[in-house]
N, C-alpha and C positions, 0 to 999 in steps of 0.2 A: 665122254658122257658119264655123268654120275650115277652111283648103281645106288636104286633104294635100298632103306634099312627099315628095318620096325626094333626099333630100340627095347619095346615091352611091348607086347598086345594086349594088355590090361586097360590099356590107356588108349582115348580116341585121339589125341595128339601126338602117340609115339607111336605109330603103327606105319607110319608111311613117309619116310625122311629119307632126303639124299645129306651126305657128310661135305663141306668145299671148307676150307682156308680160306678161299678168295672172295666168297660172295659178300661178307661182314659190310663191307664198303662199295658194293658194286650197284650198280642202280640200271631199273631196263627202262624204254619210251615206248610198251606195248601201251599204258596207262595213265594220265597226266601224274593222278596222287599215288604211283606205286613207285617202290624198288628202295623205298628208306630204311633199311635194316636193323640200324642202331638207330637211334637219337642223338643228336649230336651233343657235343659234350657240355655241360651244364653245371657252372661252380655251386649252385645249390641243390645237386644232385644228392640222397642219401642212399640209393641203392639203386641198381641196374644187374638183370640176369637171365635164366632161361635157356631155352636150348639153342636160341642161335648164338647166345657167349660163346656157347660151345660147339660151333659150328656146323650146327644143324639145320636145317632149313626145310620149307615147303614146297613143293612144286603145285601149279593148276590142275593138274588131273593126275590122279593114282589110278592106275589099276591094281585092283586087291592082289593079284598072283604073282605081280612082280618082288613083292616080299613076301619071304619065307612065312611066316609067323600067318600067314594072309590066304585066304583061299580062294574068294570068287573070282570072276576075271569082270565084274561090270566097273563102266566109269563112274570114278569119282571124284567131281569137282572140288575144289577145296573151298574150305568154308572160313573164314576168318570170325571169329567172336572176342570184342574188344569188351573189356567191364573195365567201369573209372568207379574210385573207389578214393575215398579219405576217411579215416577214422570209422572200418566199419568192420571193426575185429566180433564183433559180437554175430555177423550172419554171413563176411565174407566164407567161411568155409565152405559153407555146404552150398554156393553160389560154385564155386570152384568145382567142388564135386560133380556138380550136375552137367556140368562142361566134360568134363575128362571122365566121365562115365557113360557118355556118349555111346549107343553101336557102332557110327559111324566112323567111318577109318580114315578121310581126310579132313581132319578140323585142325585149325591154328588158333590157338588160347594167347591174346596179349590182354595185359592188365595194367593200367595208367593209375598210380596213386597219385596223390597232390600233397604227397609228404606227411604220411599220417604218424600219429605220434604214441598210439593207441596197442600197438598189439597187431595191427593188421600184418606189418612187415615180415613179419616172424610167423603167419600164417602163409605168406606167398612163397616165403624162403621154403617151408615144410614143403610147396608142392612143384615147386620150380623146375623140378624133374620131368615135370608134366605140363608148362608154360612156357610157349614159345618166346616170349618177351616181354620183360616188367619192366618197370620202372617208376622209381620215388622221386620227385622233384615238386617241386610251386607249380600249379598255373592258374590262368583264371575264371575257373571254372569247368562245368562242364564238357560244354560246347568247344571249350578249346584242348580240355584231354580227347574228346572225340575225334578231332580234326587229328590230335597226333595220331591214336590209332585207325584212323581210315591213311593217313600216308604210309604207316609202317605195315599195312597188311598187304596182302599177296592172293587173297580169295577174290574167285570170281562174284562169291556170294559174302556178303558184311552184316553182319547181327550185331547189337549192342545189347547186352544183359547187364543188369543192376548189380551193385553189389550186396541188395539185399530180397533177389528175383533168384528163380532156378528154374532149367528148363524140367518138363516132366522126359521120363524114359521115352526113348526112341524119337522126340522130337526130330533132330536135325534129320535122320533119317525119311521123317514122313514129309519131311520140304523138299528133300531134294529128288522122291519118289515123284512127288506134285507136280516138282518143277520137270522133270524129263519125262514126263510124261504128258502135260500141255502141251497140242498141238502148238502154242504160239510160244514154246521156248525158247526160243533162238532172238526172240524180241523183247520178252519180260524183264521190266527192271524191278517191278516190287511185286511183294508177294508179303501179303499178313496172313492172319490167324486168330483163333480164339486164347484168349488168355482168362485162367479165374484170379480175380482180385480177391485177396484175402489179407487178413489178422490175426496174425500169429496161427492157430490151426485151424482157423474159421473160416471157410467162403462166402463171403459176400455176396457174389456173383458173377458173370461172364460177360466178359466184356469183347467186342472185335467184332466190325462188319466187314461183307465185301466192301474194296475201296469206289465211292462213286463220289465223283466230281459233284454234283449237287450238293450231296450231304456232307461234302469232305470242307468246302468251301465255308459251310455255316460252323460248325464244331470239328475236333478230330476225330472220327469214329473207330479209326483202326488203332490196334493196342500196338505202340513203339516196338515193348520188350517181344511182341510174338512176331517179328517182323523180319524179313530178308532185303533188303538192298544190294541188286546187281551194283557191280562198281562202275558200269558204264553212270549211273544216277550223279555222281561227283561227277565225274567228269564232263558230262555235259550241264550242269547246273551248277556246280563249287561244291565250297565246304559247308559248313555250318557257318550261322553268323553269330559272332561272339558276345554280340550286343544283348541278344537273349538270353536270359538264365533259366528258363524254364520249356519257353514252346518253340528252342528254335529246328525241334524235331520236323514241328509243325510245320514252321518257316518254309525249311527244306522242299517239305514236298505241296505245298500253297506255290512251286514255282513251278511248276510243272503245269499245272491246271489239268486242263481236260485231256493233253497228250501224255500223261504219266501210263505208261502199258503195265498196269497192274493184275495179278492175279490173287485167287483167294486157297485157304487151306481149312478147309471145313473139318478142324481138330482144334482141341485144346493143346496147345504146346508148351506154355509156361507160367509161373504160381508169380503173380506179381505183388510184392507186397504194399499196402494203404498207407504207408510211413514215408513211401517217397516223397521226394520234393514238391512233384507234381500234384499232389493227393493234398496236401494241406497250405495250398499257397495262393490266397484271393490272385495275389500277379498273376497266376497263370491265364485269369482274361484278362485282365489289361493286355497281357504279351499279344495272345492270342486276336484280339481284335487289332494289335498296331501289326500282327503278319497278314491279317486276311485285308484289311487296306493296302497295306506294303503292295502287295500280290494282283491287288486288283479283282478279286476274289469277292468286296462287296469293300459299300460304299461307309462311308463313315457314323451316317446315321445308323442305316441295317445293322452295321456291326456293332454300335452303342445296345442297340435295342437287345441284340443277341447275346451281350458282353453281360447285361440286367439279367436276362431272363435265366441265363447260365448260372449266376450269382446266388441266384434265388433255391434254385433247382439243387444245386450244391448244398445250399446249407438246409434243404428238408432232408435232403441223403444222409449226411452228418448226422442230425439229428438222431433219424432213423437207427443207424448204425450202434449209436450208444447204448 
């Protein structure tokens, strides 16, 4: 048996690691998309590192007292937080920060670039000490750096954070309070939140509902970045679909319909910023009405109609904003 370490307790990703040689390449069948450690080798790879290089690793459940550095004795589930990130040296840091300043003592930090050319690299190198796994290579797009980090994680719980989003303090903590603390924990595959949408030091406003089928089907009302996906969710639904570039968040959970076993977390957990993809890109209905047809979720006329009204709504917001 491997004995945990807490490498630093400064950091919510080095607080609770066992050391192996062997794991780099070993893969488990408790999870269809788990046990990928590395990335397999890739000639147009520019960088690859982290603490499982170095043969560190996560386990599903820590208890605090079995490392030294560590006092409580309560469980805690591991939490996986993937950011994909190209060329976004200008806000990547304090995205990083907000991860590894965490309270929380079992988080796994992976960070998928698409080979940025910019500065970011040399910000993930500065913190890599604190990043369970990077990696710079091409791909094509989002939705498919996603799919790489939902295979290389190990949490029972998967967050995606922006590379230009930050959680506020004690987030991951007050999720996973929520979640063990639902009566219907043991069932729950998603779980949102409130997020404030801002620009640069200005909030805009608050955005994140409970999740409900009715309202989920016509728009997306839950905020992505404040969000928890058990990883039971892949595995019985897939991956992402690659075809999307914008809503295939959305996609995702449009396949679930009315059986999605959602919870909600009535807190503000993360600063999402208005520059993302999502915030300035008419596609994002077009996407969104060919997933909620896809889905079955509503018919093709409704969703024309809803795809307009979205359109419109949009650009007095915009407006608004300037």
């Amino acid at each position: 048996m491997n004995k945990i370490v807490c490498l630093n307790p400064d950091y919510s990703t080095t607080r609770c690691l066992i050391y192996s040689s062997s794991i780099i390449n070993g893969e488990t069948a408790s999870s269809k998309y788990k046990g990928m450690q590395l990335l397999p080798d890739n000639t147009e790879r520019t960088g690859e590192g982290g603490l499982r290089t170095q043969g560190y690793f996560k386990i599903e459940d820590c208890l605090d007292g079995e490392a030294k550095c560590l006092e409580k004795t309560t469980r805690k589930p591991l939490v996986t937080i993937i950011t994909v990130v190209f060329n976004g040296a200008d806000t990547l840091e304090k995205t990083i920060l907000s991860v590894i300043s965490q309270s929380y003592t079992n988080i796994e930090y992976i960070i998928i670039d698409g080979g940025s050319t910019d500065g970011t690299i040399d910000i993930i190198r500065k913190h890599e000490h604190a990043i369970d796994y990077w990696v710079s290579e091409p791909d094509t797009g989002i939705y498919d750096a996603w799919n790489k980090g939902v295979r290389l994680s190990n949490g029972e719980w998967i967050a995606f954070l922006g590379a230009d989003d930050s959680y506020l303090e004690e987030a991951i903590n007050a999720y996973i309070d929520s979640i063990l603390s639902n009566e219907n924990s043991s069932v729950l595959e998603y779980v949102s939140s409130r997020v404030n949408l801002i620009n640069g030091t200005r909030t805009l406003r608050v955005i994140g509902a409970p999740w409900n089928w009715k309202v989920f089907r016509k728009y997306m009302n839950v905020a992505h970045i404040g969000s928890f996906h058990h990883r039971a969710i892949f595995d019985k639904y897939g991956l992402y679909d690659t075809t999307y570039k914008i809503c295939g968040d959305y996609e995702l959970l449009l396949r679930a319909k009315s059986a999605l076993r959602a919870g909600y977390l009535e807190k503000i957990t993360a600063n999402m910023e208005i520059g993302g993809k999502s915030n300035n890109n008419v596609l994002t209905f077009s996407e969104a009405s060919r997933a909620k047809i896809k889905s079955g979720g509503r018919n093709r006329v409704v969703s024309q109609i809803e795809k307009i009204m979205a359109i419109l709504k949009w650009k007095a917001r915009t407006y608004l904003w300037q």
